[in-house]
N, C-alpha and C positions, 0 to 999 in steps of 0.2 A: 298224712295224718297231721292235723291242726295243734299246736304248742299245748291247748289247752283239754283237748283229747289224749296226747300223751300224759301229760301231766297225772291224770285221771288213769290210766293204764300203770304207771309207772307207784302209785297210792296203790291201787290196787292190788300188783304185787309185794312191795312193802309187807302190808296188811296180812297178804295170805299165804305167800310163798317164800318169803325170807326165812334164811338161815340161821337168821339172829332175833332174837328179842327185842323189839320196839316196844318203846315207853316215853310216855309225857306224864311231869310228876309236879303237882305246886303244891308246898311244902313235903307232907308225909302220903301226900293223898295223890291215887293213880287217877290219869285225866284220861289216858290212852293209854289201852297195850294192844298188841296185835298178837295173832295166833300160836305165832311160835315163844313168844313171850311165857304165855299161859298151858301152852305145851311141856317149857322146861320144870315149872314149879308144880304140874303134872295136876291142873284144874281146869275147868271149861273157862272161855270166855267171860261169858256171860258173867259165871259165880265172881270171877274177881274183876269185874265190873261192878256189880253190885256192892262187894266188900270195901273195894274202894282204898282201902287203908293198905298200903306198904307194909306196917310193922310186922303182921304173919309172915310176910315173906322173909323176915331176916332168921337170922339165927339170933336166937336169945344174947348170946356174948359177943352179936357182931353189932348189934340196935347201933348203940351208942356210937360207936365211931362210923358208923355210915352218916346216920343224921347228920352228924356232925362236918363229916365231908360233904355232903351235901349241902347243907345248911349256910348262909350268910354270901352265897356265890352271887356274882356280879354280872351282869348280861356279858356275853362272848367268852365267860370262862369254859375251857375244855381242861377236863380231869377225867381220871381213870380211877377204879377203884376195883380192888377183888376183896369179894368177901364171900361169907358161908348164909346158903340160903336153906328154908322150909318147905319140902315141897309139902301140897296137900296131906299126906299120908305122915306126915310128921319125920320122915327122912332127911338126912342132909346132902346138900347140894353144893358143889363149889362155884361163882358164877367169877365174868371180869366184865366190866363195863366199861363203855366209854361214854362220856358224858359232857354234855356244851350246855350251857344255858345260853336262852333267848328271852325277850321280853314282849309280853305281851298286855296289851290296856296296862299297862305301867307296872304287871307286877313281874317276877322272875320264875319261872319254869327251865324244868332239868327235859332237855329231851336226851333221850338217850338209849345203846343197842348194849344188850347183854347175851351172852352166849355161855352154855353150860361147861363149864371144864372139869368135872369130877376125876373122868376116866383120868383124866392127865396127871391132876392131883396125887389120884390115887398111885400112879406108874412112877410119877417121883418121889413119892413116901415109899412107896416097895425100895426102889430104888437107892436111896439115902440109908434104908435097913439092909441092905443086901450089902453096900460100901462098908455100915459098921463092922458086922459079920465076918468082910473079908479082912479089914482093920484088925480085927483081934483075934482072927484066926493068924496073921499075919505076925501079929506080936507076941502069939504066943508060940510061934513055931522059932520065933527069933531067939526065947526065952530059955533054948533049950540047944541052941549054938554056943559053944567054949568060945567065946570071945574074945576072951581074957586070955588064953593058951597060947601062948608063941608057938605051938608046934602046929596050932589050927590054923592060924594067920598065914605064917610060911607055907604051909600047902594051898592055903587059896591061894596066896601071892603065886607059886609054883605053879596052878593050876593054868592061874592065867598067861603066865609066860610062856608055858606050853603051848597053850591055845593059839598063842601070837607066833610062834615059831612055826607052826602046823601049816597056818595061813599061809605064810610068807614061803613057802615051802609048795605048795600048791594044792594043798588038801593031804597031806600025808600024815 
């Protein structure tokens, strides 16, 4: 196989069988996505070929600071960015990107691969509410300990000395 045959093999899959969202962006305006791109914001090809414009795909309260990150980059910068995307249906999506610009006939383009993270999102927001939960179930079982009572104190102390003698003892 000839350097420029793989080449053409290796676009190819890119295009159709990556895992990840492929994208070329100059300014706000998409120049390229590839199919799994268009897959994750859950639209055909073609439609956001034709749309053209990024800003649907963000989230309303993420616009701003994407552009922004995107925005004023200098050939060979590499940034990463997560932010909350739209998919067609007006759902929200959590995406993470990584992102290099190149230069091309002298202007600046973001290529870049983005991959959906929702499911993860969402498993660490369960997550984080599941720690609170255990947090103040925790605090409040403590709340309800004589802490204050020397006769409480001395039997845990007690408890534990026993424990250690038990040990040492051989399990008895």
């Amino acid at each position: 196989m000839e350097i420029g045959e793989l080449k053409e093999v290796l676009c190819r899959h890119v295009d159709e069988k990556s895992l990840f969202g492929v994208y070329v962006i100059h300014g706000c305006s998409l120049k390229y996505i590839n199919h799994r791109f268009a897959e994750i914001f859950s639209y055909e090809r073609q439609e956001l070929q034709e749309m053209g414009d990024l800003y649907p795909l963000l989230h309303e309260e993420d616009r701003d600071g994407v552009v922004e990150k995107f925005a004023g980059r200098s050939p060979d910068d590499r940034f990463r960015c997560r932010f909350r995307g739209r998919k067609k249906d007006g759902g929200i999506i959590y995406v993470d990107s990584v992102n290099s610009v190149m230069e091309y006939q002298g202007e600046p383009f973001i290529v870049g691969s983005v991959i959906d993270i929702t499911e993860l999102m969402e498993t660490e927001d369960a997550l984080r509410e599941s720690m609170e939960v255990l947090k103040r179930s925790e605090e409040e079982r403590s709340s309800f300990l004589p802490h204050d009572d020397p006769r409480y104190q001395g039997a845990a102390l007690g408890n534990i000395g026993l424990r250690r003698d038990t040990d040492a003892e051989g399990g008895r």
